[in-house]
DOTORZA-815407 format. One line per 5 residues: number of its first residue (from 0); their letters; for each residue x, y, z of N, C-alpha, C. Coordinates in Angstrom, 1 decimal, decimal comma. Example, Ala and Ser with C-alpha at 12.3 -4.5 7.8 and 13.67 -1.06 7.14 Angstrom:
BEGIN
0> as> 13,2/-5,7/7,8/12,3/-4,5/7,8/13,2/-3,3/7,8; 12,8/-2,2/7,1/13,7/-1,1/7,1/12,9/0,0/7,9
***
This chain:
BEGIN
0> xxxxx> -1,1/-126,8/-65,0/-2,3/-126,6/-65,8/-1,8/-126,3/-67,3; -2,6/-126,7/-68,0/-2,4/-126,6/-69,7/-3,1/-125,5/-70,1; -2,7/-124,2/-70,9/-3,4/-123,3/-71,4/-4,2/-123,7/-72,8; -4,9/-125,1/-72,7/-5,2/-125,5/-74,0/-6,4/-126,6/-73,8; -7,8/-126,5/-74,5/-8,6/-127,1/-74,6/-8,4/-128,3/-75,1
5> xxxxx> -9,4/-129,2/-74,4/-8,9/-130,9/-75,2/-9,0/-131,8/-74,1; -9,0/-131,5/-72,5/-9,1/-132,2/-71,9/-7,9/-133,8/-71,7; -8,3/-135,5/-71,8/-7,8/-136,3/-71,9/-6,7/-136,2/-72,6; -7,1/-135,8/-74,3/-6,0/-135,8/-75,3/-4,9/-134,9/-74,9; -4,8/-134,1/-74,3/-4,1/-132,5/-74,8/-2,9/-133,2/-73,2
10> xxxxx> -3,7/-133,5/-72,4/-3,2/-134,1/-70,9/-1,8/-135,0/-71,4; -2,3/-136,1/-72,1/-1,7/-137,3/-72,7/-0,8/-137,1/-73,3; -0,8/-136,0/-74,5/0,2/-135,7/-75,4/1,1/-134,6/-75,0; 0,6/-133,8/-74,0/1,9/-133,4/-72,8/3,1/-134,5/-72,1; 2,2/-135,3/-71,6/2,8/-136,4/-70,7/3,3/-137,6/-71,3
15> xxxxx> 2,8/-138,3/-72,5/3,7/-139,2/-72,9/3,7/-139,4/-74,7; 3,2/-138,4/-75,2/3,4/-137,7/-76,7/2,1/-138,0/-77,6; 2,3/-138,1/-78,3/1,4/-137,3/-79,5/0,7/-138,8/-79,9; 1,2/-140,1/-80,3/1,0/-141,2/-80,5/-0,4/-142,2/-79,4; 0,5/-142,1/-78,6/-0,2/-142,5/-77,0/-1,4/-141,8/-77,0
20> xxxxx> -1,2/-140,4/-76,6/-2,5/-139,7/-76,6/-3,6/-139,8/-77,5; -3,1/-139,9/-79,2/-4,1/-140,5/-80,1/-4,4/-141,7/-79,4; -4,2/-142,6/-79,1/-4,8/-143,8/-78,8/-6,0/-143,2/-78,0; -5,4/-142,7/-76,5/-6,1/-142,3/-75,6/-7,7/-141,4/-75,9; -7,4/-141,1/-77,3/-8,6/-140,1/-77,7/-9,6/-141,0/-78,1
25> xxxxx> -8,8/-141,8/-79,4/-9,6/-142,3/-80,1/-10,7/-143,2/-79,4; -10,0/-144,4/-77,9/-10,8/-144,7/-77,2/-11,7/-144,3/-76,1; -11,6/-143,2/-75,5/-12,7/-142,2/-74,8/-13,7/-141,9/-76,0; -13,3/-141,5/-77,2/-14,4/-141,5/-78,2/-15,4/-142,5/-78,4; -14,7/-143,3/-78,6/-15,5/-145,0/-78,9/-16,2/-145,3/-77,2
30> xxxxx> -15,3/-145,2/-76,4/-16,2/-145,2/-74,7/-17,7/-144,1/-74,9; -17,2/-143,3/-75,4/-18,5/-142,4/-75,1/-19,9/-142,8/-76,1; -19,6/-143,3/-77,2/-20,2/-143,3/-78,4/-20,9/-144,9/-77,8; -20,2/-145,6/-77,3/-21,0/-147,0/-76,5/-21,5/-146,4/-75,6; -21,2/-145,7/-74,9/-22,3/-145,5/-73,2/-23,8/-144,7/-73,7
35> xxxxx> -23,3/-143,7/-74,8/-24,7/-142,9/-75,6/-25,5/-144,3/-76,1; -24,9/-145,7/-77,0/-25,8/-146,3/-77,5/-26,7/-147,2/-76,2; -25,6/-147,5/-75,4/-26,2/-148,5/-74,3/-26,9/-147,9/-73,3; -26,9/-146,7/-72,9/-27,8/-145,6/-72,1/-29,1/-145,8/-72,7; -29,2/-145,6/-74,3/-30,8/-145,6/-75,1/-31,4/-146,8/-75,3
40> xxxxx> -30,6/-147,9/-75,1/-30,9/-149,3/-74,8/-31,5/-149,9/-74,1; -30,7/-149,5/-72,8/-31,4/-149,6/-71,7/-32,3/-149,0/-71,1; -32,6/-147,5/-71,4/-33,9/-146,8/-71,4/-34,8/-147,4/-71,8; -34,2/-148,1/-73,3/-35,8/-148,9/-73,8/-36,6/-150,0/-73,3; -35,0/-150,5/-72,7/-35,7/-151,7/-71,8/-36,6/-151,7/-70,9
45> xxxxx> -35,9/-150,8/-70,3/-36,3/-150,4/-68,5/-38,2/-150,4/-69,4; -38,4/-149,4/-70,3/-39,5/-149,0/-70,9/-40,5/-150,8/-70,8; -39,7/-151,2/-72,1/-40,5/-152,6/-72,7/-40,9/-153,1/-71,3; -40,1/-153,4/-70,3/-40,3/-154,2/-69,0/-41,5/-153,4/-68,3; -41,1/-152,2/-68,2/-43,0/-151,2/-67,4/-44,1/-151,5/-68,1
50> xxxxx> -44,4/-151,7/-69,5/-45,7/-151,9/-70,4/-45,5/-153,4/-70,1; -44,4/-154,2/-69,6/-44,9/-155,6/-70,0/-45,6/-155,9/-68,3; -45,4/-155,4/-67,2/-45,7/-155,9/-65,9/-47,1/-155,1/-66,0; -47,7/-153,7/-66,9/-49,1/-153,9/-66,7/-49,7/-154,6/-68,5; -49,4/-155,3/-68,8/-50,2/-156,6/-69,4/-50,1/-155,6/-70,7
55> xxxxx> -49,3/-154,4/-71,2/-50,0/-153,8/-72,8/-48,9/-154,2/-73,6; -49,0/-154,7/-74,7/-48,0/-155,1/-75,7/-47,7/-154,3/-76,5; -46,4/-154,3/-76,3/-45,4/-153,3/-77,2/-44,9/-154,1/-78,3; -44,6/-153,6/-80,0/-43,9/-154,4/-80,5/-42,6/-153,8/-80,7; -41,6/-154,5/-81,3/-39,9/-154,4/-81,4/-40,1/-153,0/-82,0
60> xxxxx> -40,7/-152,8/-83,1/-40,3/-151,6/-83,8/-40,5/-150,5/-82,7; -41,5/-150,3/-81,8/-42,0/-149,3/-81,1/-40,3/-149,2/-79,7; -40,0/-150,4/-79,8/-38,9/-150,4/-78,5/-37,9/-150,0/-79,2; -37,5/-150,0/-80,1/-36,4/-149,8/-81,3/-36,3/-148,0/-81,6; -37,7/-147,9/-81,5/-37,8/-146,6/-81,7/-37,7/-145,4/-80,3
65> xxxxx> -38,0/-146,3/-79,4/-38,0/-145,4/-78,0/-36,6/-145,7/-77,8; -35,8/-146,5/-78,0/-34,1/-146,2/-77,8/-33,6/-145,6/-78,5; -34,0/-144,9/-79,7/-33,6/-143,8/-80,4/-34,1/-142,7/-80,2; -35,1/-142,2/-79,4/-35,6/-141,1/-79,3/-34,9/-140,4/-78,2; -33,8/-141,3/-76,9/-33,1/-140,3/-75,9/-31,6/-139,8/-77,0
70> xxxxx> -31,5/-140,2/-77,9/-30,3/-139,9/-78,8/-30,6/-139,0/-79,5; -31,7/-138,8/-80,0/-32,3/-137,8/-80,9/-32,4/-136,5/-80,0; -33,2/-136,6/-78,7/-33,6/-135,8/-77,8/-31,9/-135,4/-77,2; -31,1/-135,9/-77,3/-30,0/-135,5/-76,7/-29,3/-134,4/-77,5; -28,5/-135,2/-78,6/-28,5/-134,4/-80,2/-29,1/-133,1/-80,2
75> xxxxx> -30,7/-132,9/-79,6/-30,8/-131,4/-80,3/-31,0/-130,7/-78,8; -30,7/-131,3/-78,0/-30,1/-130,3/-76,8/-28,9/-129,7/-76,8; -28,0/-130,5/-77,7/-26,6/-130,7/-77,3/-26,6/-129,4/-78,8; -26,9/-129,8/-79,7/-26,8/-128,7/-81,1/-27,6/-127,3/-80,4; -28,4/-127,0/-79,8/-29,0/-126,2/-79,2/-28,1/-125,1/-78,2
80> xxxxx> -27,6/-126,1/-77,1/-26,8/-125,4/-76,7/-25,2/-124,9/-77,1; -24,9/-125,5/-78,1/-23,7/-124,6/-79,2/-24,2/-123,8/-79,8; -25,7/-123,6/-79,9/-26,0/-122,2/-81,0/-26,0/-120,8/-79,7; -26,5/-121,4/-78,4/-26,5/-120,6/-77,7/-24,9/-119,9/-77,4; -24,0/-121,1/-77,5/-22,6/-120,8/-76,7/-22,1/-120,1/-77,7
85> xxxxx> -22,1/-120,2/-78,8/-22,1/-119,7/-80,2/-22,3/-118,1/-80,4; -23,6/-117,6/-79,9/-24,3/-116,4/-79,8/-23,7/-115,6/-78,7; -22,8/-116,2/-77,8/-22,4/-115,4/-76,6/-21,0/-115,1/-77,0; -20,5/-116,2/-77,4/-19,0/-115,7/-78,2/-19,1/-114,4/-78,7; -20,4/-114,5/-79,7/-20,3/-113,4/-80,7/-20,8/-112,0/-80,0
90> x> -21,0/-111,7/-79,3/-21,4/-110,8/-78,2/-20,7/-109,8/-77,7
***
């Protein structure tokens, strides 16, 4: 076990150095940062497809905007709970 936060990175640059493990970060970053867009994407879909099987018409802007609203809605969960984790530190 590693006495050190970091997870993947911190693993990597133990085990095969400092170089490698940048790699290893930079693309879990970019993995994550696609799975957040394509998660809110396909929420939107799943959406557009339910309003289209009972006959109501949605336009692009409205589907556009409901795939940004699980990112938004995530975001201030995610900032929310660092104010909390934040407040316990300081305790």
């Amino acid at each position: 076990s590693l006495p050190v936060a970091g997870g993947a990175y911190n693993f990597g640059k133990e085990g095969i150095g400092g170089f490698l493990a940048f790699i290893i970060g930079f693309f879990l970053w970019i993995a994550n940062v696609a799975t957040c867009a394509f998660s809110a994407q396909i929420f939107a879909s799943v959406f557009n497809e339910v309003f289209n099987r009972f006959n109501i018409p949605i336009s692009n802007i409205m589907v556009t905007l409901i795939s940004i609203l699980p990112i938004i809605l995530t975001t201030l969960v995610i900032f929310r709970t660092q104010k909390i984790a934040i407040r316990t530190l300081l305790i």
